[in-house]
DOROTI-831974 format. One record per residue: x, y, z negated of N, C-alpha, C in turn; residue in one letter. Coordinates in steps of 0.1 Angstrom, whole numbers, plus 5000, padded with zeros to 4 digits. Layout:
BEGIN
XYZXYZXYZa...
***
This chain:
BEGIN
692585272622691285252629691285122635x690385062635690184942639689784892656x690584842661690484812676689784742683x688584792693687684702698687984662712x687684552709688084482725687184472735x686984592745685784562754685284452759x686084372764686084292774685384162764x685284172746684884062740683384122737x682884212743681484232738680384212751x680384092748679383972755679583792754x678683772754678683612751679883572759x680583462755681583352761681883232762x680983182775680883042777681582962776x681582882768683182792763682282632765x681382642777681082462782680282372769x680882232769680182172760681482152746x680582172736680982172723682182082721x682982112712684282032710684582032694x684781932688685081972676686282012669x687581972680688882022678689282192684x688182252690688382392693687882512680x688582562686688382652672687582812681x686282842675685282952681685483052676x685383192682685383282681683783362678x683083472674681783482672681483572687x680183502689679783512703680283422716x681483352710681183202714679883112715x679583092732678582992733678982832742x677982732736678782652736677082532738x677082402749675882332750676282172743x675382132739675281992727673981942733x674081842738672481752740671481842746x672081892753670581932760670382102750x671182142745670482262742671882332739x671782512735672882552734673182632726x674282682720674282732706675182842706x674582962700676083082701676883132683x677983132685678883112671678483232666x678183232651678083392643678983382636x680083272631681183332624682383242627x683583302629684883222631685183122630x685682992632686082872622687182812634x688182762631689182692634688582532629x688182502618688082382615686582302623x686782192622684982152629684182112621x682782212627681982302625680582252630x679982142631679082082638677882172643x677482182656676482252662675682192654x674382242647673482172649672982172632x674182192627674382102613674882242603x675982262610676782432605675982552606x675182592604674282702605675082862600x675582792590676682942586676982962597x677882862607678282882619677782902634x677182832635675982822646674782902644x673582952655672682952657672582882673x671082852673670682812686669682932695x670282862707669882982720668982932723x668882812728667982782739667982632732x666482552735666382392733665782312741x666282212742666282122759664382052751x663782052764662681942760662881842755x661581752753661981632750662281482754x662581512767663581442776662381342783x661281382786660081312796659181292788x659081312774657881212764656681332764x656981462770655881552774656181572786x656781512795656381612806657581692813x657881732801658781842804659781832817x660481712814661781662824660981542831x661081642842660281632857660981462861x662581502860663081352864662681222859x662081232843661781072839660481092841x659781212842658381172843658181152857x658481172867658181122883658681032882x658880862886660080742885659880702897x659280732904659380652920658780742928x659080722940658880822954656780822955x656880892957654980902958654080932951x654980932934654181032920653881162922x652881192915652481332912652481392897x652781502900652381562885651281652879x650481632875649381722870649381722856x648681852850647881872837647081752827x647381712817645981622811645681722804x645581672790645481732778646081802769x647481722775648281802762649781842764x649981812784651081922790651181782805x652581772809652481772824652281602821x651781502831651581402835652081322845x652381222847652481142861651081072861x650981092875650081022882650680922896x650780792893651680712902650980682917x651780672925651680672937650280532942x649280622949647980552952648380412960x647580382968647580222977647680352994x647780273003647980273015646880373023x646480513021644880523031643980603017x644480573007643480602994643780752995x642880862993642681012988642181062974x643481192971643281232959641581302959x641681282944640081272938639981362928x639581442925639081562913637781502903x638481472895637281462881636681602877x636981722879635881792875637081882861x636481942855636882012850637081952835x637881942831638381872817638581702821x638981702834639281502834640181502842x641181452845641981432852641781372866x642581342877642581352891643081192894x642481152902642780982904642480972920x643480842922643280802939641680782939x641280752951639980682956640180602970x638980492969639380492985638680572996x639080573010638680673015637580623024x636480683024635080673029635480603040x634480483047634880383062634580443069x634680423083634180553096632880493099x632480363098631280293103630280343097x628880343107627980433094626880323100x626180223088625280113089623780203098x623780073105622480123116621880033119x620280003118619579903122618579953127x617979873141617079893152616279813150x614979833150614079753151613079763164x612879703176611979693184611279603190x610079673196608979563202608479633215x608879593226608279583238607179463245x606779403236605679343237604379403242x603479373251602179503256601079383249x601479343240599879273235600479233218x601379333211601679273197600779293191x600279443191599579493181597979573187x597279573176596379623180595479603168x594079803167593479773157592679863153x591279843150589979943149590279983135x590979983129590880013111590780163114x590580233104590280363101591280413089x592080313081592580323069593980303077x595280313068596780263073596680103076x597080073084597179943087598779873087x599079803083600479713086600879683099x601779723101602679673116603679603110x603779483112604479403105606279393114x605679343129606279373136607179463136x606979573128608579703127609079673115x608779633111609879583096610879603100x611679713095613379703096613879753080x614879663075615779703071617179693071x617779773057618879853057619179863038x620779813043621379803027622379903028x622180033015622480123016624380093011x625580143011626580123006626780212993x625780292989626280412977624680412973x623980432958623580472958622380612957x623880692963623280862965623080862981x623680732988623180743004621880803003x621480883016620280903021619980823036x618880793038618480713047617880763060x618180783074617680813083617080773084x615380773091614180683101614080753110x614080663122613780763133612580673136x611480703145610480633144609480693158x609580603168608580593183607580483182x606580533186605580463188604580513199x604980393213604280403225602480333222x601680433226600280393222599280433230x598180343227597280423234595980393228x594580433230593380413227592080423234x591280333233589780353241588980403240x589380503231587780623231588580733233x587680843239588081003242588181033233x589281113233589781253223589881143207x590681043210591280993197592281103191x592181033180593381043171594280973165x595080913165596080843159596780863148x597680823138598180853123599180723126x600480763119601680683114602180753100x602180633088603180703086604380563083x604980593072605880543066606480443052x606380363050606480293028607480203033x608080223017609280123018608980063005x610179923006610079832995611579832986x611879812979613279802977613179602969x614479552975614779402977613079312974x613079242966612379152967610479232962x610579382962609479422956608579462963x607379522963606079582969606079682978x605179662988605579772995604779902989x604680022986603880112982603980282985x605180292983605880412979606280452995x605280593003605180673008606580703014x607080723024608580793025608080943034x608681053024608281193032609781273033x609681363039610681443037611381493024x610381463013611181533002611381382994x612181333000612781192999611981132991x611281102997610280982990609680982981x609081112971608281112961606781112963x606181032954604781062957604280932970x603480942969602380852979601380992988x601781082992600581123000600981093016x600181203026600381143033601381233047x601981263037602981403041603781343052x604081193051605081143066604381123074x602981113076601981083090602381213102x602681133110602481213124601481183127x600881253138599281213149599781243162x598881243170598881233184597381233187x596681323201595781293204595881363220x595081293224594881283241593681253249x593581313256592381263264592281103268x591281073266591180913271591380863285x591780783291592180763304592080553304x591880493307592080323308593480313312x594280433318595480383320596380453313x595980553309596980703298597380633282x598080703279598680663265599480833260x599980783249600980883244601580773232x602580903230603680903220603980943205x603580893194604180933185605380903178x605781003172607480993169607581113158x608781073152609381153134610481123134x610681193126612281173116611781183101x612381103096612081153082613681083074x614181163057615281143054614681103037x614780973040614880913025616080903017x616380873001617080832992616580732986x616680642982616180542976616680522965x617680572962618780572953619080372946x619580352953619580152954620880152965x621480032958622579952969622179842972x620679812966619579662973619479702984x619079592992618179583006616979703004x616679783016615579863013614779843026x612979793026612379743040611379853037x611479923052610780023058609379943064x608579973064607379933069606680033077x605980043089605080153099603580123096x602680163095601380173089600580293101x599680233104598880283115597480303111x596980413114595580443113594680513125x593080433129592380543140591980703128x591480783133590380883129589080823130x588580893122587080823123586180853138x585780703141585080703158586380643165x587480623156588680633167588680503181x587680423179587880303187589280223184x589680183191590980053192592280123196x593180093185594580153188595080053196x596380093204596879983210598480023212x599579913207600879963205601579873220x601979993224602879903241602079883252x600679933248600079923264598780053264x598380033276596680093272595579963273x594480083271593079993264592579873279x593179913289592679803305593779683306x594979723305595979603313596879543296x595979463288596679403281598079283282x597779273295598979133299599479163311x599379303312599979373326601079363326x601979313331603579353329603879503339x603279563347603479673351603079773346x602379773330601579913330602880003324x602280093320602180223315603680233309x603580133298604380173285605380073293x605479983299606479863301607579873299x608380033307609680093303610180123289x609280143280609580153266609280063255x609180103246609279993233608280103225x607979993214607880073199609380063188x609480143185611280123175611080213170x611980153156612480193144613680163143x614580313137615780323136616080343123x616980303112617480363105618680333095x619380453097620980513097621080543081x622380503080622880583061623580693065x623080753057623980893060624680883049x626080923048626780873032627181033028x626981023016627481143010628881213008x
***
């Protein structure tokens, strides 16, 4: 009867391959990165790899960083990353000083950026003047005087206006109208600015204001409105004033009696135009 040896029924790690040792079957044994277990006896040498009578393979090493695999040649410097491309693991080498990782989206890979400035562009425009403006039109009129602009840094910025206007008029139970148009760099002014960022010409950004008439009374109109212009040109905001019909004489910074008053009404205020980028 033939004698089994318990203690030989399981693999036997015999380290890295040798060609002067002689293997027993179920002898296992590692070569380059991969590792091999013996299926038949040999005393003579027997090449992993090559001997197949003799060898089979267990296990096989990647291919040494040219996919990915070995982490160690594909990271080479302190501050790499590893992600997914297309066709297994990647380095992505270490950004600049301040820059934040960035998501392409779904099928693109992931890249530094720089990181948004804390400063957020703001320009003021004002007139405390009590004799700039003034005007019987019935239609929008130009206030030249509030011209402000603003160069956007992106162009999906959206644009703040904030917009006061100290006024007043000489007939009872006026009405007043402001609205809003902008120009982008060297072009026309035309294009309406409304809340639904600036489409269309109607007259959807006009505020009003109306008051009883007084020679010394006034009032206030004021808005917000949030443009896109979608431009990294210069973009010039323009204010546009109109009476109601009958409206008599608008007047910006004072009332209809003390045109060269330096103590009236309005003196503590201005007319101003603000506007802020809001960055995306």
């Amino acid at each position: 009867m033939a004698t089994i040896n318990l203690g030989a029924i399981k693999f036997n790690w015999k380290g890295a391959y040798n060609s002067g040792t002689s293997y027993a079957v179920d002898d296992v044994v590692s070569s380059g990165g991969n590792s091999y277990v013996c299926i038949q006896a040999h005393s003579t040498a027997q090449a992993v790899g090559n001997a197949t009578a003799y060898w089979n393979i267990m296990s096989s090493a990647g291919t040494n960083g040219t996919d990915g695999t070995d982490l160690t040649s594909t990271l080479t410097t302190q501050g790499d990353i590893v992600y997914r491309d297309g066709s297994g693991l990647a380095r992505l080498g270490y950004g600049t000083n301040g820059q934040l990782l960035k998501t392409g989206g779904s099928g693109a890979n992931p890249s530094w950026t720089d990181a948004p400035s804390g400063s957020v562009p703001i320009v003021e425009t004002f007139n405390n003047s009590p004799a700039f403006f003034s005007t019987t039109n019935q239609s929008h009129t130009d206030v030249t005087a509030l011209d402000t602009t603003i160069t956007p840094s992106a162009s999906s910025s959206k644009i703040l206006i904030m917009v006061h206007l100290d006024h007043a008029n000489d007939t009872h139970h006026y009405q007043s109208q402001f609205r809003i148009q902008r120009k982008i760099a060297s072009g026309s002014f035309g294009q309406t600015v409304t809340n639904g960022y600036g489409s269309g010409d109607s007259q959807s950004s006009s505020r009003a204001t109306r008051a009883e008439y007084d020679s010394n009374g006034g009032a206030t109109m004021y808005g917000t409105f949030v443009d896109i212009p979608n431009t990294t040109s210069a973009v010039t905001y323009r204010i546009q004033v109109k009476n109601s019909s009958g409206g008599g004489t608008l007047y910006l910074n004072r009332n209809s009696s003390n045109s060269s008053n330096s103590n009236h009404w309005q003196r503590a205020y201005a007319c101003k135009v603000i506007a802020m980028e809001l960055k995306q």
